[in-house]
C-alpha distance (Angstrom), angle and dihedral (degrees) to the residues before:
residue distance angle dihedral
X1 . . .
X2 3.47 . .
X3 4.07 119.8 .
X4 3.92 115.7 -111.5
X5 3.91 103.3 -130.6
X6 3.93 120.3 -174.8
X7 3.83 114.9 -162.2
X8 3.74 114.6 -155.4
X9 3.82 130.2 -145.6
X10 3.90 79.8 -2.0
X11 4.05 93.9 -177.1
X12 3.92 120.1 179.0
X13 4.71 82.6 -46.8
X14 3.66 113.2 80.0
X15 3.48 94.6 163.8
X16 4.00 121.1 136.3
X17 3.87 104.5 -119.2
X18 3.60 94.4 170.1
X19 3.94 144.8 50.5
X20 3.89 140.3 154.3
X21 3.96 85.7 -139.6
X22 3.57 120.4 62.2
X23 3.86 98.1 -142.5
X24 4.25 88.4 50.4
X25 3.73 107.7 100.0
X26 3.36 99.0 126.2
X27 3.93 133.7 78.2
X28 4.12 122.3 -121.2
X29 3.52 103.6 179.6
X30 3.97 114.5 11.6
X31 3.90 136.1 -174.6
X32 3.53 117.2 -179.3
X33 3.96 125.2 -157.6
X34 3.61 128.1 -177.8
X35 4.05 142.7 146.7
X36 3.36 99.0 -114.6
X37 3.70 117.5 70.4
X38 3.77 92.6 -166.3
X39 3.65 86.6 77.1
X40 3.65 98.6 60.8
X41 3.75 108.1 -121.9
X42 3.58 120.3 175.6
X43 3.72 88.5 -127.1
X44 4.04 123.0 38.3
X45 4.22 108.0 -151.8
X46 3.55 145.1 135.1
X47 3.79 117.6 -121.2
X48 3.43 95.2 -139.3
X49 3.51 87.3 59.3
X50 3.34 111.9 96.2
X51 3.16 140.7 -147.3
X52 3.45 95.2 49.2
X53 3.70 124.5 -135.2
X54 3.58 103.6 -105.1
X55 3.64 138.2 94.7
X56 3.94 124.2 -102.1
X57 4.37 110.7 -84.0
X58 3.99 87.1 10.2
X59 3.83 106.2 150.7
X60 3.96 135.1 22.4
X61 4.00 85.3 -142.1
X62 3.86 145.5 37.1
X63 3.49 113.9 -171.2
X64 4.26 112.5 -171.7
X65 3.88 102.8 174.1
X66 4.25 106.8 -170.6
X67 3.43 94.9 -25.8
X68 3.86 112.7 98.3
X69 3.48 97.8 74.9
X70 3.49 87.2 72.2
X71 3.40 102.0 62.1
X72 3.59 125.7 77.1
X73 4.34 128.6 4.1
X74 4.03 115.3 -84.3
X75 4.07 96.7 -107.3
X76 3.68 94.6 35.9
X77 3.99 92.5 109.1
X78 3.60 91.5 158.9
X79 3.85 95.6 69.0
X80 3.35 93.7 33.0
X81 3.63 99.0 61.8
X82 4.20 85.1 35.8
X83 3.90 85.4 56.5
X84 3.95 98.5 48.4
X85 4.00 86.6 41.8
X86 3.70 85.3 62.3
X87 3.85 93.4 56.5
X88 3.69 98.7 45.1
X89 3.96 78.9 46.7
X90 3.40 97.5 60.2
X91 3.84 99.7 27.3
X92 4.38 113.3 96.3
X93 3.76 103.4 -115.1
X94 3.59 109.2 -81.1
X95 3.90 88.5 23.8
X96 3.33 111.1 141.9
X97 4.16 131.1 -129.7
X98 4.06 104.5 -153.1
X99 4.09 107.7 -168.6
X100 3.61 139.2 172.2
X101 3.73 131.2 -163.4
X102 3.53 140.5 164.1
X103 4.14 116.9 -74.4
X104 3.91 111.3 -104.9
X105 3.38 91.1 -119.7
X106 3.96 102.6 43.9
X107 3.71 117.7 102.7
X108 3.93 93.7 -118.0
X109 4.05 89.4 62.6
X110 3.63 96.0 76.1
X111 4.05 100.3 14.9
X112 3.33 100.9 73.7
X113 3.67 111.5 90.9
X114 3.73 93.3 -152.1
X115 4.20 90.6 60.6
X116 3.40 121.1 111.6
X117 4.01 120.0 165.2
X118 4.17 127.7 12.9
X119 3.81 119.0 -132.7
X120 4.09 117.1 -161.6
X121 3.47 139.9 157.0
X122 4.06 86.0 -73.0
X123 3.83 89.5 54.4
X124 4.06 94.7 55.2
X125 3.97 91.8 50.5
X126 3.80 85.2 70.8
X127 4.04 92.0 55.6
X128 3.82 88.3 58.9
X129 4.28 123.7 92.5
X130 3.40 87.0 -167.0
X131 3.85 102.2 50.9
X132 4.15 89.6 41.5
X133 4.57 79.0 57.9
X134 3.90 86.4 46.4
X135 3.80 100.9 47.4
X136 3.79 116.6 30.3
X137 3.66 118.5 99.9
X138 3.78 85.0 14.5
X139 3.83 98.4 60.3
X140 3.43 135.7 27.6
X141 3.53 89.1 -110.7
X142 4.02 114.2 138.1
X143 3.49 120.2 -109.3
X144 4.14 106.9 -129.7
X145 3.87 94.7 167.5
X146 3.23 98.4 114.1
X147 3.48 94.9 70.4
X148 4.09 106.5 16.7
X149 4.02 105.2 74.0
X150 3.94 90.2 169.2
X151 3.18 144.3 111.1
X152 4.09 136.0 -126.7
X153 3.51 125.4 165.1
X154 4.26 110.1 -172.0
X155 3.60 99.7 -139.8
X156 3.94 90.3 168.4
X157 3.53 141.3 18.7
X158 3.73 142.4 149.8
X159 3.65 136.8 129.8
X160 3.69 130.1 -124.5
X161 4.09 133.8 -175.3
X162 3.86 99.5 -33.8
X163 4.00 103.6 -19.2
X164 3.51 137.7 78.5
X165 3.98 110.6 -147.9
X166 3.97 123.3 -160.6
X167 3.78 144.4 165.0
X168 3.24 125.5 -168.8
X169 3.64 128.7 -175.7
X170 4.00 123.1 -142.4
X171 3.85 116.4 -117.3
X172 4.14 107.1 -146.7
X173 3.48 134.3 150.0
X174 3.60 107.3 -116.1
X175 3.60 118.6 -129.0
């Protein structure tokens, strides 16, 4: 059966960057979704538009190459956490959400006129049930349980030159 794969904020590049298998470069079952209808997408939507407009456990990947940091304001937790609800929401469980954005540090993160929020290694702890159990009342991590349900487990990071790459897979009970 052929993977469901959702490309985000596709643009005029609908290249797959990212995999959990080596040998997987290649997309099976794709639906694109971007902004900009002069680039073709499958699906025309706003980001920051939520819900988005896809069934419950709809695709085994989401694949969001540079395009995250432009949606939603660094501080706005609430959408944040709404947004990465809505992938786990629509990911299979154990689907996987593969992202790249630019490095914290790199001079694209906070040049771009058009960015709004950055995401690093920090950022994904707060996606993660089992971190939040870890940390609070040890740390002086933030406690967002009260309105993040979901479920992110980081299953890669690291950066290198400008970007900082991730995947994280979606913890669900199936049924």
């Amino acid at each position: 059966m052929a993977k469901r794969e959702l490309l985000l904020g596709c643009g005029a590049n609908k290249t797959k960057r990212m995999s959990v298998e080596a040998d997987d470069f290649g997309w099976q079952n794709l639906t694109t979704l971007d902004i900009n209808p002069d680039h073709k997408p499958g699906v025309v939507w706003d980001l920051t538009q939520l819900p988005l407009p896809f069934l419950d456990n709809s695709f085994d990947e989401i694949h969001a190459y540079e395009v995250l940091e432009h949606t939603g304001q660094q501080g706005d937790y609430r959408f944040f956490f709404r947004q990465f609800s809505e992938f786990w929401r629509i990911l299979q469980p154990d689907g996987y959400l593969f992202a790249t954005v630019p490095a914290y540090d790199s001079l694209w993160a906070w040049g771009d006129p058009s960015h709004s929020r950055i995401i690093n290694q920090g950022t994904l702890s707060f996606l993660s049930q089992k971190i939040y159990e870890q940390d609070i009342g040890k740390t002086t991590m933030s406690d967002f349980r009260y309105l993040y349900k979901a479920d992110f487990q980081c299953v890669f990071s690291e950066v290198s030159d400008d970007n900082f790459r991730f995947v994280l897979q979606a913890i669900k009970q199936e049924g």
